[in-house]
mmCIF entry with sequence, helices, sheets and N, C-alpha, C, O atoms, coordinates in Angstrom:
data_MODEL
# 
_entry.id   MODEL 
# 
_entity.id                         1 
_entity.type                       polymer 
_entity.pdbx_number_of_molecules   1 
# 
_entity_poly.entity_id                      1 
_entity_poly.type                           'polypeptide(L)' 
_entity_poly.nstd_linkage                   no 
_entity_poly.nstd_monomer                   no 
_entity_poly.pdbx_seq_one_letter_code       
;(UNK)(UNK)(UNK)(UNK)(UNK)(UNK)(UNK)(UNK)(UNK)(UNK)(UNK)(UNK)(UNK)(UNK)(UNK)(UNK)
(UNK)(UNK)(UNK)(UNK)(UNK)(UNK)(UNK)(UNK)(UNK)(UNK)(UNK)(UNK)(UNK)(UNK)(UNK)(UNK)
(UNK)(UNK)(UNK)(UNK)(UNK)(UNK)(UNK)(UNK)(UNK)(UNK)(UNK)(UNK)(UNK)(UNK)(UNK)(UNK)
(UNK)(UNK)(UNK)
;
_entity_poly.pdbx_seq_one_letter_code_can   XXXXXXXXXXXXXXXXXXXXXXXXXXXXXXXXXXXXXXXXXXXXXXXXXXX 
_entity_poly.pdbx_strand_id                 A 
# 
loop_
_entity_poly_seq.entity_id 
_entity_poly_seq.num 
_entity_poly_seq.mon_id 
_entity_poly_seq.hetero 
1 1  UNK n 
1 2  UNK n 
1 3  UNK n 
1 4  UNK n 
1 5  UNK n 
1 6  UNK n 
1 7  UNK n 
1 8  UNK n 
1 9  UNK n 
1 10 UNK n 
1 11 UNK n 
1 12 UNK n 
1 13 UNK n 
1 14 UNK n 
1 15 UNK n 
1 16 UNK n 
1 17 UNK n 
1 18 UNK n 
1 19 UNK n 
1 20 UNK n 
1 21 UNK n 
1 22 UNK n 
1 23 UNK n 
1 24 UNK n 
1 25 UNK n 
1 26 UNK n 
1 27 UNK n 
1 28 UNK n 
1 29 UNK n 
1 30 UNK n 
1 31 UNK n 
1 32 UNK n 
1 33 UNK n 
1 34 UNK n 
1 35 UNK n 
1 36 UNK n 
1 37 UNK n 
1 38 UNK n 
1 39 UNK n 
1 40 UNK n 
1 41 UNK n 
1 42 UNK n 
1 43 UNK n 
1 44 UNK n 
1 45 UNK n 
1 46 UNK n 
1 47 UNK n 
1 48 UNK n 
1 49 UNK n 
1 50 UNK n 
1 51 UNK n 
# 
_struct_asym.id          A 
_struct_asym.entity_id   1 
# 
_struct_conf.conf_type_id            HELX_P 
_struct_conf.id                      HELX_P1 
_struct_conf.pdbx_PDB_helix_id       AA1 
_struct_conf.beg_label_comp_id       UNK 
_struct_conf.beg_label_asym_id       A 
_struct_conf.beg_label_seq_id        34 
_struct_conf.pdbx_beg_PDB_ins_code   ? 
_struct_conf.end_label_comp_id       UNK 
_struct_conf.end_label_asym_id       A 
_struct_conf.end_label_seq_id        36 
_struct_conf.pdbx_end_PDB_ins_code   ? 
_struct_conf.beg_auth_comp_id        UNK 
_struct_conf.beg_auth_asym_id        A 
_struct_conf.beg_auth_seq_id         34 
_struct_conf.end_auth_comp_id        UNK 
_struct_conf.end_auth_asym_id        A 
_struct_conf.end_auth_seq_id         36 
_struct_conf.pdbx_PDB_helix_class    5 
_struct_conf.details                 ? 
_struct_conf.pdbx_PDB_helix_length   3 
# 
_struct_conf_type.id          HELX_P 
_struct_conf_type.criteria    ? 
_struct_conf_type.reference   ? 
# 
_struct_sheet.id               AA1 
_struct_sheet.type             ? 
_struct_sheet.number_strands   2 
_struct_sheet.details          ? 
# 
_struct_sheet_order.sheet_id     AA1 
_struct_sheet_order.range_id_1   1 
_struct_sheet_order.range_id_2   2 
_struct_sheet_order.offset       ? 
_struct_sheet_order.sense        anti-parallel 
# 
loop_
_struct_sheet_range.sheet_id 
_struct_sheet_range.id 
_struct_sheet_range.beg_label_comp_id 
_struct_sheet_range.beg_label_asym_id 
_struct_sheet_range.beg_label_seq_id 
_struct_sheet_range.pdbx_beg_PDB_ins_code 
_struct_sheet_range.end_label_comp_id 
_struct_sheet_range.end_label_asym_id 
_struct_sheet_range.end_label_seq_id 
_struct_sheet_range.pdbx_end_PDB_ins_code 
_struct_sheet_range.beg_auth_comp_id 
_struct_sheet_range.beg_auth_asym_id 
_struct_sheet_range.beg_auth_seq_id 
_struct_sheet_range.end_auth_comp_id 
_struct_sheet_range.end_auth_asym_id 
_struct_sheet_range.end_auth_seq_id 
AA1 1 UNK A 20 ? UNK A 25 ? UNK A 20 UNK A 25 
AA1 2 UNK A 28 ? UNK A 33 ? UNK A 28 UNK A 33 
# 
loop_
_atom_site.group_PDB 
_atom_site.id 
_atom_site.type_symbol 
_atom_site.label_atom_id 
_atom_site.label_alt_id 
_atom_site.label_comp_id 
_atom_site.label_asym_id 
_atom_site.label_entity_id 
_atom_site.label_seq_id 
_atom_site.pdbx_PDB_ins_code 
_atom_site.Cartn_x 
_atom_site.Cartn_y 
_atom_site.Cartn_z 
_atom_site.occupancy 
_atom_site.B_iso_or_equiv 
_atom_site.pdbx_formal_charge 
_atom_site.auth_seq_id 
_atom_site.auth_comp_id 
_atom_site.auth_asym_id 
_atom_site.auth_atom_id 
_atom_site.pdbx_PDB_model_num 
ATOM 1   N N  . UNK A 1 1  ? 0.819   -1.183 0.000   1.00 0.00 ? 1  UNK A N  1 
ATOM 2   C CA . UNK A 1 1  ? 0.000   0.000  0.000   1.00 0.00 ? 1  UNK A CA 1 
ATOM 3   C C  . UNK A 1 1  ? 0.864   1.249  0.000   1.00 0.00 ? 1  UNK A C  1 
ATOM 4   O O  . UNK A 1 1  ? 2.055   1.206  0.312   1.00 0.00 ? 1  UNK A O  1 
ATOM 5   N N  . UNK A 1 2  ? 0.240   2.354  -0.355  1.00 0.00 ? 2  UNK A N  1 
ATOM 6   C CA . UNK A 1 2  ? 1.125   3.490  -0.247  1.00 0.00 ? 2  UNK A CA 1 
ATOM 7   C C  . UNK A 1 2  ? 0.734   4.141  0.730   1.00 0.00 ? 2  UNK A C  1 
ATOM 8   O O  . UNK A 1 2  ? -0.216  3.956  1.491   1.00 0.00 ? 2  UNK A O  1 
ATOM 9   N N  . UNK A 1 3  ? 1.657   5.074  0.678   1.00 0.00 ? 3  UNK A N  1 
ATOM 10  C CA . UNK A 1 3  ? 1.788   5.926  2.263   1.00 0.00 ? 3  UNK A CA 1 
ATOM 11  C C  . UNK A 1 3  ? 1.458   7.303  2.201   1.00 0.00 ? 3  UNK A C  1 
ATOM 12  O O  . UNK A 1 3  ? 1.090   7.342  1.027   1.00 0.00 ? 3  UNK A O  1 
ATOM 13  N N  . UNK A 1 4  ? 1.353   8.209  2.529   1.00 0.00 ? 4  UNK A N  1 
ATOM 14  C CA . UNK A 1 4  ? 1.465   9.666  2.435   1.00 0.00 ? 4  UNK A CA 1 
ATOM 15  C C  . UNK A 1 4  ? 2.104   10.493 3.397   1.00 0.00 ? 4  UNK A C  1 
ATOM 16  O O  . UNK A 1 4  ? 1.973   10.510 4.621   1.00 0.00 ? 4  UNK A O  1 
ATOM 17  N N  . UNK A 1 5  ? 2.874   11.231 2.582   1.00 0.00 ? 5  UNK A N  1 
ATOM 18  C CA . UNK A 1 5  ? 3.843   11.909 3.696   1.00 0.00 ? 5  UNK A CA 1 
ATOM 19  C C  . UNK A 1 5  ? 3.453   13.243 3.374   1.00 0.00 ? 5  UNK A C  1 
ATOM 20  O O  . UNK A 1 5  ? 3.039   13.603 2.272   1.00 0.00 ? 5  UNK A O  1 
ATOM 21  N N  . UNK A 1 6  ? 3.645   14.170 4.677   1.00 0.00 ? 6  UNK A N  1 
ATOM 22  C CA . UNK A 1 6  ? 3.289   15.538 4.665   1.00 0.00 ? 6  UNK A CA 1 
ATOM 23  C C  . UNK A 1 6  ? 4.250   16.399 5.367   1.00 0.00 ? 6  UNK A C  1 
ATOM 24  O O  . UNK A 1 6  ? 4.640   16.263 6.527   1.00 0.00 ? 6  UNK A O  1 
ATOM 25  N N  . UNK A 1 7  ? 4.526   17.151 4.660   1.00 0.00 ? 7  UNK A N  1 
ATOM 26  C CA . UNK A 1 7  ? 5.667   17.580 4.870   1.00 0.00 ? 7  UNK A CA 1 
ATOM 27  C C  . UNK A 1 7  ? 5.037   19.429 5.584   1.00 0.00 ? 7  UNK A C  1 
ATOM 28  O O  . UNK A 1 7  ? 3.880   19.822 5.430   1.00 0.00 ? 7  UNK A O  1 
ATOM 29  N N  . UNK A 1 8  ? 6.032   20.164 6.241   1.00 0.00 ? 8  UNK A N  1 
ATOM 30  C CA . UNK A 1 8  ? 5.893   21.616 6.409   1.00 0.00 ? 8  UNK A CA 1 
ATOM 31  C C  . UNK A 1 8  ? 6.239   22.088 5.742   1.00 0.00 ? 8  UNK A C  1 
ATOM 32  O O  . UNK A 1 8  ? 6.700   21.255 4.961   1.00 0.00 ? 8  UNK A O  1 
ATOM 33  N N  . UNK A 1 9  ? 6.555   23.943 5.027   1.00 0.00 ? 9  UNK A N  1 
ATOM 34  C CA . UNK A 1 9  ? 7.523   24.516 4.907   1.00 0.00 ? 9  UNK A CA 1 
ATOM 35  C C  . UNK A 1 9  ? 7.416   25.582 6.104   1.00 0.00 ? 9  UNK A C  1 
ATOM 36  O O  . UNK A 1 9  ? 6.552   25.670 6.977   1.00 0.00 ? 9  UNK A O  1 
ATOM 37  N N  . UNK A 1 10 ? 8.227   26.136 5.942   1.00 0.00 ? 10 UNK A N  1 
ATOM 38  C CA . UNK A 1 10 ? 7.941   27.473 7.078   1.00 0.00 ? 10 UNK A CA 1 
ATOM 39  C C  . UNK A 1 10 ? 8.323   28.598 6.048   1.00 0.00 ? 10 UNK A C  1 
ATOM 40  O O  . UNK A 1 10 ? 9.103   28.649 5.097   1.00 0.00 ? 10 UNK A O  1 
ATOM 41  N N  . UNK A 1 11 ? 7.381   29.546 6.681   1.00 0.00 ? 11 UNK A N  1 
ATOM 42  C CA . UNK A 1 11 ? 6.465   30.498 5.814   1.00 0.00 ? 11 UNK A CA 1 
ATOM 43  C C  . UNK A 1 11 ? 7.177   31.511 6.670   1.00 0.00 ? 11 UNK A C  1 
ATOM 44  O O  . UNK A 1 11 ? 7.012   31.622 7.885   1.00 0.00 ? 11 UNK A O  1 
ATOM 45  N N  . UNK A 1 12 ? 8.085   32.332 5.837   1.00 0.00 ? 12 UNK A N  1 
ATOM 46  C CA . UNK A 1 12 ? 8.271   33.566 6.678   1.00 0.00 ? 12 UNK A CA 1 
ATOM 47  C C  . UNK A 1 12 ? 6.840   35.322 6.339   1.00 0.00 ? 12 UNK A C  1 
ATOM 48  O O  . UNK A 1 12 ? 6.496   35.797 5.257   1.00 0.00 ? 12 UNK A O  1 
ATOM 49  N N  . UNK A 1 13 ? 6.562   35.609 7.282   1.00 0.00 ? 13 UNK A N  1 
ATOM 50  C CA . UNK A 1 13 ? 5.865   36.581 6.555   1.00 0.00 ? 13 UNK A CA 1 
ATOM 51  C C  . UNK A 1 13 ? 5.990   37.944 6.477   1.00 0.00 ? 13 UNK A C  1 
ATOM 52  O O  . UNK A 1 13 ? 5.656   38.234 7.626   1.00 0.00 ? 13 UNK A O  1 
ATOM 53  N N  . UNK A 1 14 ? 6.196   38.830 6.019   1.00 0.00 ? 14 UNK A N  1 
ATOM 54  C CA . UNK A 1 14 ? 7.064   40.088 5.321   1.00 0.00 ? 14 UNK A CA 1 
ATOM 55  C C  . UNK A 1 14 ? 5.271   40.830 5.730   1.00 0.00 ? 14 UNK A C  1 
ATOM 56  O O  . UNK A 1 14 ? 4.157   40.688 5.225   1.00 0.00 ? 14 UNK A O  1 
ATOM 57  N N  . UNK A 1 15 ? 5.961   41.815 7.171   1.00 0.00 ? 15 UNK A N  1 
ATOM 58  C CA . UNK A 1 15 ? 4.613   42.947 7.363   1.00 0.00 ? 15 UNK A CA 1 
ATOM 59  C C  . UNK A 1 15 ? 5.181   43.857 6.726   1.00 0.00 ? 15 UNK A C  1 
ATOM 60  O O  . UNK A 1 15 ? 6.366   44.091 6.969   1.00 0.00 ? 15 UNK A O  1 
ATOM 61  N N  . UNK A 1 16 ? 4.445   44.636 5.703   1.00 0.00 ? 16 UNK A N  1 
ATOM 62  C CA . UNK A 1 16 ? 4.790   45.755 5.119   1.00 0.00 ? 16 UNK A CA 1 
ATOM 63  C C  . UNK A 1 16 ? 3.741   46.643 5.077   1.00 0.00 ? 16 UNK A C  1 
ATOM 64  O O  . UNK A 1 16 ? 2.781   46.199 4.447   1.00 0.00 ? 16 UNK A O  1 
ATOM 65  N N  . UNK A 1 17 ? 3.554   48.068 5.665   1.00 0.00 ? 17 UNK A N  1 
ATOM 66  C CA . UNK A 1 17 ? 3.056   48.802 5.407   1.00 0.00 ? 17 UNK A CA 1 
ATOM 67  C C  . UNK A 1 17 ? 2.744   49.435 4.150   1.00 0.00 ? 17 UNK A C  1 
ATOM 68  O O  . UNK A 1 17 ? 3.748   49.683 3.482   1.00 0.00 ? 17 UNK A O  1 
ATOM 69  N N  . UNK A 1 18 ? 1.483   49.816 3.558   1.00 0.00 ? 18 UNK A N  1 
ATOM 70  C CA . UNK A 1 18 ? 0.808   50.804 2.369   1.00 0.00 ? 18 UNK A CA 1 
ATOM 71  C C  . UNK A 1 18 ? -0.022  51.482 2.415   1.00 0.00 ? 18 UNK A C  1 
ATOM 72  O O  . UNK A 1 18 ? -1.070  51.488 3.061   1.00 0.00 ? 18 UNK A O  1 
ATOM 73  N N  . UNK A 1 19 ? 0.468   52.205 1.609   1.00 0.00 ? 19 UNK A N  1 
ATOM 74  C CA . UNK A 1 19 ? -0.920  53.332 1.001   1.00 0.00 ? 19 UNK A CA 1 
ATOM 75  C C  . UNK A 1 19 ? -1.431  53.326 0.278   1.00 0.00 ? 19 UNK A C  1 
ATOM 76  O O  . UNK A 1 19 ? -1.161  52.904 -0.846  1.00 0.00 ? 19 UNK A O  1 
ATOM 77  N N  . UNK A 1 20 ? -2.499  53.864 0.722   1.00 0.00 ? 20 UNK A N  1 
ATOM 78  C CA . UNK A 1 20 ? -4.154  53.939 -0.056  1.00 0.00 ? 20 UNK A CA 1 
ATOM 79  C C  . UNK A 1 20 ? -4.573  55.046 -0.803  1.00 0.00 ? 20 UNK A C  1 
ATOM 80  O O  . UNK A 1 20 ? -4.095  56.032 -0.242  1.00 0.00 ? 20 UNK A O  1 
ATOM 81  N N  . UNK A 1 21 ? -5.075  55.312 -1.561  1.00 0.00 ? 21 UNK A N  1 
ATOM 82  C CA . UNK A 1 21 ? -5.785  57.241 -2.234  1.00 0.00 ? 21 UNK A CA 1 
ATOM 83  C C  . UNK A 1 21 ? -7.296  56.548 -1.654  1.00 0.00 ? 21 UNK A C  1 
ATOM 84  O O  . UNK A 1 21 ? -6.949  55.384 -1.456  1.00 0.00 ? 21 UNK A O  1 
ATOM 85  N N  . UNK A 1 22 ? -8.478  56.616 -1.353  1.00 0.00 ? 22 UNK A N  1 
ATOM 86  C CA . UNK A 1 22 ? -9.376  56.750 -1.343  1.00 0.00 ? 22 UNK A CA 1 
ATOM 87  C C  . UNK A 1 22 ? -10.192 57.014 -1.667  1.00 0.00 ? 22 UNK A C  1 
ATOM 88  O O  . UNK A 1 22 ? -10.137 58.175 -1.263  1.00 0.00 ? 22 UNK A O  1 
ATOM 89  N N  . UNK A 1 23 ? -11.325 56.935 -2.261  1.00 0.00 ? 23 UNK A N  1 
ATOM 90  C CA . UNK A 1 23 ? -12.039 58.142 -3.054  1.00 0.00 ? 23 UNK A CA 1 
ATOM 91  C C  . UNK A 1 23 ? -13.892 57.517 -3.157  1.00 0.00 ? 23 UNK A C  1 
ATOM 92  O O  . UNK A 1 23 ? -14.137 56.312 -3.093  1.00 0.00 ? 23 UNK A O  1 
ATOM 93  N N  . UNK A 1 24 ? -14.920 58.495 -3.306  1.00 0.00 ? 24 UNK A N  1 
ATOM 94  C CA . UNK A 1 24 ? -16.328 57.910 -3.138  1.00 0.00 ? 24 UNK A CA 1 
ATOM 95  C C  . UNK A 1 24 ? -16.197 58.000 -4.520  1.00 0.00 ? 24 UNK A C  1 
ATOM 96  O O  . UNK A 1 24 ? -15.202 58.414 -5.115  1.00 0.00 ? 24 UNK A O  1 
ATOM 97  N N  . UNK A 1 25 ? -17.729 57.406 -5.249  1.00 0.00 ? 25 UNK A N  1 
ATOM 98  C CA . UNK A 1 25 ? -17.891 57.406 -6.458  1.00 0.00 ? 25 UNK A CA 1 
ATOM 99  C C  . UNK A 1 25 ? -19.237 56.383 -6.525  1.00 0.00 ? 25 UNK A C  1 
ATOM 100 O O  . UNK A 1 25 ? -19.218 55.177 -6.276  1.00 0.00 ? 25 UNK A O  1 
ATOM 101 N N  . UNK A 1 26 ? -20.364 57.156 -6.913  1.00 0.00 ? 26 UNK A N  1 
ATOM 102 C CA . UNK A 1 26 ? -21.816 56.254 -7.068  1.00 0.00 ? 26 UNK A CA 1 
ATOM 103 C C  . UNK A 1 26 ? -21.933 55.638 -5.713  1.00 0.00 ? 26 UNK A C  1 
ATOM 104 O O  . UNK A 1 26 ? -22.282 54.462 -5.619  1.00 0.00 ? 26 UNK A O  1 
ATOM 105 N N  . UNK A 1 27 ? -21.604 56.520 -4.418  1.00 0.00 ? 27 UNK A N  1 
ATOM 106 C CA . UNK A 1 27 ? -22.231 56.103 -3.028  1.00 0.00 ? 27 UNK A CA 1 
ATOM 107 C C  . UNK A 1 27 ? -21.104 54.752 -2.261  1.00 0.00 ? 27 UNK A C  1 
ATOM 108 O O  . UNK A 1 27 ? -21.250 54.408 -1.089  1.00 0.00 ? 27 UNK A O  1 
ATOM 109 N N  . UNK A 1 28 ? -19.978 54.111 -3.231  1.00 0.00 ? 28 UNK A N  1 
ATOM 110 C CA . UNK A 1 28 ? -19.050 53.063 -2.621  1.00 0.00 ? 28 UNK A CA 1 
ATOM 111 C C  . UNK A 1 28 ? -17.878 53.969 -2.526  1.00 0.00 ? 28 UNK A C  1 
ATOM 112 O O  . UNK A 1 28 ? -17.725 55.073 -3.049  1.00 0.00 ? 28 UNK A O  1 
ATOM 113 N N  . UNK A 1 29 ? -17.111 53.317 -1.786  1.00 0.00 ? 29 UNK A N  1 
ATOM 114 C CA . UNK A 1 29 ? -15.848 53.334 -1.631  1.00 0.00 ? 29 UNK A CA 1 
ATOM 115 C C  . UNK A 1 29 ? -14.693 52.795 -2.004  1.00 0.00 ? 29 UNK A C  1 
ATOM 116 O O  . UNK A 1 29 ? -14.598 51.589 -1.776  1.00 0.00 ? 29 UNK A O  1 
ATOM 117 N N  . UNK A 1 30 ? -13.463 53.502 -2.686  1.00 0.00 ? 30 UNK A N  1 
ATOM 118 C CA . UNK A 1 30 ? -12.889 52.388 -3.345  1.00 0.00 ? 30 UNK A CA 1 
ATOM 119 C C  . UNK A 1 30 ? -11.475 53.156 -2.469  1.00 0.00 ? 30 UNK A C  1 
ATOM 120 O O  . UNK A 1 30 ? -11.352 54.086 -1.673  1.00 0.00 ? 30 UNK A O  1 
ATOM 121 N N  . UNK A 1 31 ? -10.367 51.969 -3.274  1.00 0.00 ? 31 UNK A N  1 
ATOM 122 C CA . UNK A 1 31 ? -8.983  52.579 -3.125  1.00 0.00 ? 31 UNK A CA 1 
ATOM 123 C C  . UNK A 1 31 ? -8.145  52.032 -3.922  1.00 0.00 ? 31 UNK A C  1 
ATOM 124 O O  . UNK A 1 31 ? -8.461  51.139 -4.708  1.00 0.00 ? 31 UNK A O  1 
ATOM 125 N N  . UNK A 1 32 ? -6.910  52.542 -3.796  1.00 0.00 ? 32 UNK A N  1 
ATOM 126 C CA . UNK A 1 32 ? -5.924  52.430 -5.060  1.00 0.00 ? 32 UNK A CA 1 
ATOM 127 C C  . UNK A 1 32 ? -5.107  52.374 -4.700  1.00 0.00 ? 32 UNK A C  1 
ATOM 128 O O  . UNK A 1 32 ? -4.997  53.481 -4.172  1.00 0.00 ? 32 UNK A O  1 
ATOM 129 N N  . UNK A 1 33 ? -3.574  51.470 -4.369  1.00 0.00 ? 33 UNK A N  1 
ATOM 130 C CA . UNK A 1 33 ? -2.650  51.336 -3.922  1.00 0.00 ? 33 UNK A CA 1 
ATOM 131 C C  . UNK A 1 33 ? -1.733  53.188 -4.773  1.00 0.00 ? 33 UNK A C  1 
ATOM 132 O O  . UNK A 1 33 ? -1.771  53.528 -5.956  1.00 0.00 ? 33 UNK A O  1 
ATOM 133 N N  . UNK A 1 34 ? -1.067  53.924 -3.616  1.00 0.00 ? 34 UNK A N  1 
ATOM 134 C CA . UNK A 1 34 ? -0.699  55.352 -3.862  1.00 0.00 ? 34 UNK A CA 1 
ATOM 135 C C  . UNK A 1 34 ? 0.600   54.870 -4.626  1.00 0.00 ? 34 UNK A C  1 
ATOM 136 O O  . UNK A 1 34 ? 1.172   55.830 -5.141  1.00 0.00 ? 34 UNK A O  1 
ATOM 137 N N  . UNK A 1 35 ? 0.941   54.214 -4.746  1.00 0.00 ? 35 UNK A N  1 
ATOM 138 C CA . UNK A 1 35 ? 2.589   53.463 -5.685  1.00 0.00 ? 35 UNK A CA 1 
ATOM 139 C C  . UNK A 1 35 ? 1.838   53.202 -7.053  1.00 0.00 ? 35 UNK A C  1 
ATOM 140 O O  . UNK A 1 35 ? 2.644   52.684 -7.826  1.00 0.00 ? 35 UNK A O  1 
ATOM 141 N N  . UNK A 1 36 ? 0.715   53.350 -7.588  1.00 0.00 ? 36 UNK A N  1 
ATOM 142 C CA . UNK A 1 36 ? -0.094  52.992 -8.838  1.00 0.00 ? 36 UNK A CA 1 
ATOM 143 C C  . UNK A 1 36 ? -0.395  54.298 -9.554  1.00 0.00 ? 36 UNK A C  1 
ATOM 144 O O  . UNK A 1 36 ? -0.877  54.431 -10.679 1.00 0.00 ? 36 UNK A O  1 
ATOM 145 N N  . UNK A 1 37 ? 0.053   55.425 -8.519  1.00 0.00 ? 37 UNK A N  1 
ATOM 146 C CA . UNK A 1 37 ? -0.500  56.664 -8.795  1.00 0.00 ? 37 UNK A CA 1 
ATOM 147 C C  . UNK A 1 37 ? 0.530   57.877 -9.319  1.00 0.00 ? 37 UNK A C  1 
ATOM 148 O O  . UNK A 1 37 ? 1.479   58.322 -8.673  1.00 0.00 ? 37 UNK A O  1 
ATOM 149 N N  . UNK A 1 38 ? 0.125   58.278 -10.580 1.00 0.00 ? 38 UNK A N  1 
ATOM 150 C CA . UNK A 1 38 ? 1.196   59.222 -11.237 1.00 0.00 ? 38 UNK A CA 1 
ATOM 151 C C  . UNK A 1 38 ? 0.914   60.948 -10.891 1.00 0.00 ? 38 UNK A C  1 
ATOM 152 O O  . UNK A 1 38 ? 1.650   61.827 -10.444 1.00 0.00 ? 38 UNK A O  1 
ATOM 153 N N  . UNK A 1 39 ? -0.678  60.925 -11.385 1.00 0.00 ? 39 UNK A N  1 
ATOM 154 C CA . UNK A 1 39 ? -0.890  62.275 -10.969 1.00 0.00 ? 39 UNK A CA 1 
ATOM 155 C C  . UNK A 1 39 ? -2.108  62.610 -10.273 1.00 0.00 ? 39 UNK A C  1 
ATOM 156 O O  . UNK A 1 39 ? -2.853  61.638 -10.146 1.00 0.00 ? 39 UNK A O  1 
ATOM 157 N N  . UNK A 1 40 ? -2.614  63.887 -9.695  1.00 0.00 ? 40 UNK A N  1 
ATOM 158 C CA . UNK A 1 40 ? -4.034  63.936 -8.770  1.00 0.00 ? 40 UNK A CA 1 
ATOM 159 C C  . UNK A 1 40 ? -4.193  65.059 -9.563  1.00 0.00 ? 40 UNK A C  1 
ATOM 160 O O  . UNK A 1 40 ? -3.532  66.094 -9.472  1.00 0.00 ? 40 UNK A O  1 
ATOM 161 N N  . UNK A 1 41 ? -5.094  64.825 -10.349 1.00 0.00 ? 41 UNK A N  1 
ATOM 162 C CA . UNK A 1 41 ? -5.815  66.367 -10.884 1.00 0.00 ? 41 UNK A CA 1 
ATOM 163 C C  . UNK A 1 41 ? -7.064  67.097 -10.563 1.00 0.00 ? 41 UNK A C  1 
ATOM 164 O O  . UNK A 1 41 ? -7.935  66.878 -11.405 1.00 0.00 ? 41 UNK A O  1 
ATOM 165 N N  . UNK A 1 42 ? -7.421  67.884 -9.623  1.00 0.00 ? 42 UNK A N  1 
ATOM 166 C CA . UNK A 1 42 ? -8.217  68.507 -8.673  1.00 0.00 ? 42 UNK A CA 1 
ATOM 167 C C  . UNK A 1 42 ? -9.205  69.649 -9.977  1.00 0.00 ? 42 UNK A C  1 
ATOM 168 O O  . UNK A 1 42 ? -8.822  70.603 -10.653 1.00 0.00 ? 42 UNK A O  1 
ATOM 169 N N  . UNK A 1 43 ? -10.060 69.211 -9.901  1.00 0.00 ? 43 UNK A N  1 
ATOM 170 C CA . UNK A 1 43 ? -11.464 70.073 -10.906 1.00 0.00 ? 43 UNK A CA 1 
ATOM 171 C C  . UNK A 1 43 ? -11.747 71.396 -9.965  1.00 0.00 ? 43 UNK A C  1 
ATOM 172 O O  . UNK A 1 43 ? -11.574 71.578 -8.760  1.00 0.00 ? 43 UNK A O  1 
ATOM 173 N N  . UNK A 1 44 ? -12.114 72.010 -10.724 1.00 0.00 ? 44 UNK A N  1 
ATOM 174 C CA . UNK A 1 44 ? -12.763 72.604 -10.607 1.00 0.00 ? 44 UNK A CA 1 
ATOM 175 C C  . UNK A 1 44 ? -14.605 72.447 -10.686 1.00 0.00 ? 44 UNK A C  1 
ATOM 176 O O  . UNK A 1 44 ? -15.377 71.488 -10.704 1.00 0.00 ? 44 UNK A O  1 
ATOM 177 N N  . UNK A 1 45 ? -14.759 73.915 -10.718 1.00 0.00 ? 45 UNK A N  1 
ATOM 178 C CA . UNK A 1 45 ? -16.264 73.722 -10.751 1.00 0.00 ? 45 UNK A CA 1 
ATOM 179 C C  . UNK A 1 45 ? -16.785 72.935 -12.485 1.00 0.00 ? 45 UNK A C  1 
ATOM 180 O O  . UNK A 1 45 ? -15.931 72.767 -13.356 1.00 0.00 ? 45 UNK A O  1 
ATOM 181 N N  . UNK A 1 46 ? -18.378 72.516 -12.719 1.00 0.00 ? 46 UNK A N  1 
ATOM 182 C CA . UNK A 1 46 ? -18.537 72.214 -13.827 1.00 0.00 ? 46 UNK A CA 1 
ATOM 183 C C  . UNK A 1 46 ? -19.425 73.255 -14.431 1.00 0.00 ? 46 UNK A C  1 
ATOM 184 O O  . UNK A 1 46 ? -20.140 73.876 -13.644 1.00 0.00 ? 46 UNK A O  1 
ATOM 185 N N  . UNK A 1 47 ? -19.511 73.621 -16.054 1.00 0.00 ? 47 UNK A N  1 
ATOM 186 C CA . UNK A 1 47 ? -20.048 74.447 -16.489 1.00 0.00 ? 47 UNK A CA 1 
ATOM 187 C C  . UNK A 1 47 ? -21.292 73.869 -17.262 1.00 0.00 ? 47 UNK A C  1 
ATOM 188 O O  . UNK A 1 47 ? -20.997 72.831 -17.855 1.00 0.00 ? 47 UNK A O  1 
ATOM 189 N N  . UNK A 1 48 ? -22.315 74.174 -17.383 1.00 0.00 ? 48 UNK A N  1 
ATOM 190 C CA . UNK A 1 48 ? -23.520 73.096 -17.523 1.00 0.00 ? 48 UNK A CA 1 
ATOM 191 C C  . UNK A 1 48 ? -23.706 74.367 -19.348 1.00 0.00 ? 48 UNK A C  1 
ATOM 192 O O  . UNK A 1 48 ? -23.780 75.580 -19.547 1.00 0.00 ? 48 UNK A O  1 
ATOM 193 N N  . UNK A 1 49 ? -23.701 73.175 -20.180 1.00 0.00 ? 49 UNK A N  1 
ATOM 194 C CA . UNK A 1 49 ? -23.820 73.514 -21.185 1.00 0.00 ? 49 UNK A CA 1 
ATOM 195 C C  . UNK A 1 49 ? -24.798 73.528 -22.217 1.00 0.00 ? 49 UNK A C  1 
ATOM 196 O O  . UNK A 1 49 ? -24.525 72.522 -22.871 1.00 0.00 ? 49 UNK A O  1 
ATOM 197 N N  . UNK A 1 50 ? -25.664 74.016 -22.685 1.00 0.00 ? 50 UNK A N  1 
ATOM 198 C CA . UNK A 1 50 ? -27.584 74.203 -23.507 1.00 0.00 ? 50 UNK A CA 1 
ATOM 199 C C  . UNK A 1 50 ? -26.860 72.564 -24.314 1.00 0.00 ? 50 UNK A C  1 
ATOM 200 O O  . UNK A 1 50 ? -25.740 72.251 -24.718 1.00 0.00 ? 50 UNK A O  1 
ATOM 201 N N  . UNK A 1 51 ? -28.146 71.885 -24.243 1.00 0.00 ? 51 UNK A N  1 
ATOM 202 C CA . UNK A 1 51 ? -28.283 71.068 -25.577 1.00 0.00 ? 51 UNK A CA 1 
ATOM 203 C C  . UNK A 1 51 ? -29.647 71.343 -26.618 1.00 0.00 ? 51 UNK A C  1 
ATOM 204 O O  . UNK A 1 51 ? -29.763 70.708 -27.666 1.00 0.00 ? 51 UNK A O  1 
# 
């Protein structure tokens, strides 16, 4: 018959701190690792235009 062997490894685990940008959008919450992020471009007001 055969046997089964089970073996460990040992798992080292690496705590590393990150950052987040945050942001609402349609009432959820999301985020975005800040190392993903090139630029923040801040609006202004919007100008509502005749159709």
């Amino acid at each position: 018959m055969g046997s089964l062997v089970t073996t460990r490894q040992a798992v080292t685990a690496v705590e590393e701190e990150a950052q987040y940008l945050t942001f609402m959008l349609g009432g959820e919450m999301f985020a975005i690792g800040i190392l993903g992020i090139k630029e923040i471009i801040e609006y202004g007001s919007l100008t509502v235009v005749p159709m």
